[in-house]
C-alpha positions as CSV (number, residue, x, y, z in Angstrom):
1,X,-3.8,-2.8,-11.4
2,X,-5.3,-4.9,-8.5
3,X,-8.4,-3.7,-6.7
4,X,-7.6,-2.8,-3.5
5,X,-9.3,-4.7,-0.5
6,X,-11.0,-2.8,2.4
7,X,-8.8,-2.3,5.2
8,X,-8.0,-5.0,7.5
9,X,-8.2,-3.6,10.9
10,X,-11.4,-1.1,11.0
11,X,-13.0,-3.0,7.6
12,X,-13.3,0.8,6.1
13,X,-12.9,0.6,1.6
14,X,-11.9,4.3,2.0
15,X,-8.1,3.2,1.6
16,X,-5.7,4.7,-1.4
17,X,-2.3,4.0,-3.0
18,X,-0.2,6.7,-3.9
19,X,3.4,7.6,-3.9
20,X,5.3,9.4,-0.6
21,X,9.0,11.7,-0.5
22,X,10.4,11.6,2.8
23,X,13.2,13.8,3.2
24,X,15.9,11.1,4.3
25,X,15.4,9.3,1.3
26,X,16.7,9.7,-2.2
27,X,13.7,7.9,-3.3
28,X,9.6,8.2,-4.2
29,X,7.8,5.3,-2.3
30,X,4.7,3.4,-3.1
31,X,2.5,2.9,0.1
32,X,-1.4,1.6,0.7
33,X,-3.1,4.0,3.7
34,X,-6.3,3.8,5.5
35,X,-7.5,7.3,5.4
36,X,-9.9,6.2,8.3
37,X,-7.5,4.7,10.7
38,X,-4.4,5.9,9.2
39,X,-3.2,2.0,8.6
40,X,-0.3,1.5,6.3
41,X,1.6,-0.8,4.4
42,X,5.4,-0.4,4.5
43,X,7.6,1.7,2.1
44,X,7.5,-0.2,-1.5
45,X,10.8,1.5,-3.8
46,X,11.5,-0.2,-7.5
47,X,12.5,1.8,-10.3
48,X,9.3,0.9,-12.2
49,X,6.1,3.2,-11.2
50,X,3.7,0.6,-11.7
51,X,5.3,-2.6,-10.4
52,X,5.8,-0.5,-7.3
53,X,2.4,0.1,-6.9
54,X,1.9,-3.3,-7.5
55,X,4.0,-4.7,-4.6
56,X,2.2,-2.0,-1.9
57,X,-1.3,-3.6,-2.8
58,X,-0.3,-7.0,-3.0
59,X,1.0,-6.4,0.9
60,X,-2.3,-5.1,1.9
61,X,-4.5,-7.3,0.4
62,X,-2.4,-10.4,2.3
63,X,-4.7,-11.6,5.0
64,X,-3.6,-14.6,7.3
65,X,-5.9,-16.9,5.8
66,X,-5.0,-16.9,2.1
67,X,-1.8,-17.4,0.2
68,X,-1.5,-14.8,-1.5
């Protein structure tokens, strides 16, 4: 899995991936937080666990100035 890059608005590395439930949807969710400014990445859903986890990093660690 990708290491996870500190967070982009208050700079803090105390960030975390881990899966959400919200009641409206059938689905678990993949999402990146902040736990220090409460920052998050939109909802990732795919039926694999990992690759799902996967996508929510990879749309955190995008910053305007790379290409990734």
């Amino acid at each position: 899995m990708k290491e996870i890059k500190p967070c982009p608005f208050c700079g803090s590395k105390d960030v975390g991936v881990f899966r959400q439930y919200e009641d409206d949807c059938p689905y678990r969710s993949s999402i990146v937080r902040c736990f220090n400014c409460d920052a998050q990445t939109a909802q990732f859903i795919n039926d694999d666990i990992r690759r799902q986890h996967e996508m929510a990093i990879k749309a955190w660690n995008k910053r305007v100035n790379n290409d990734e």
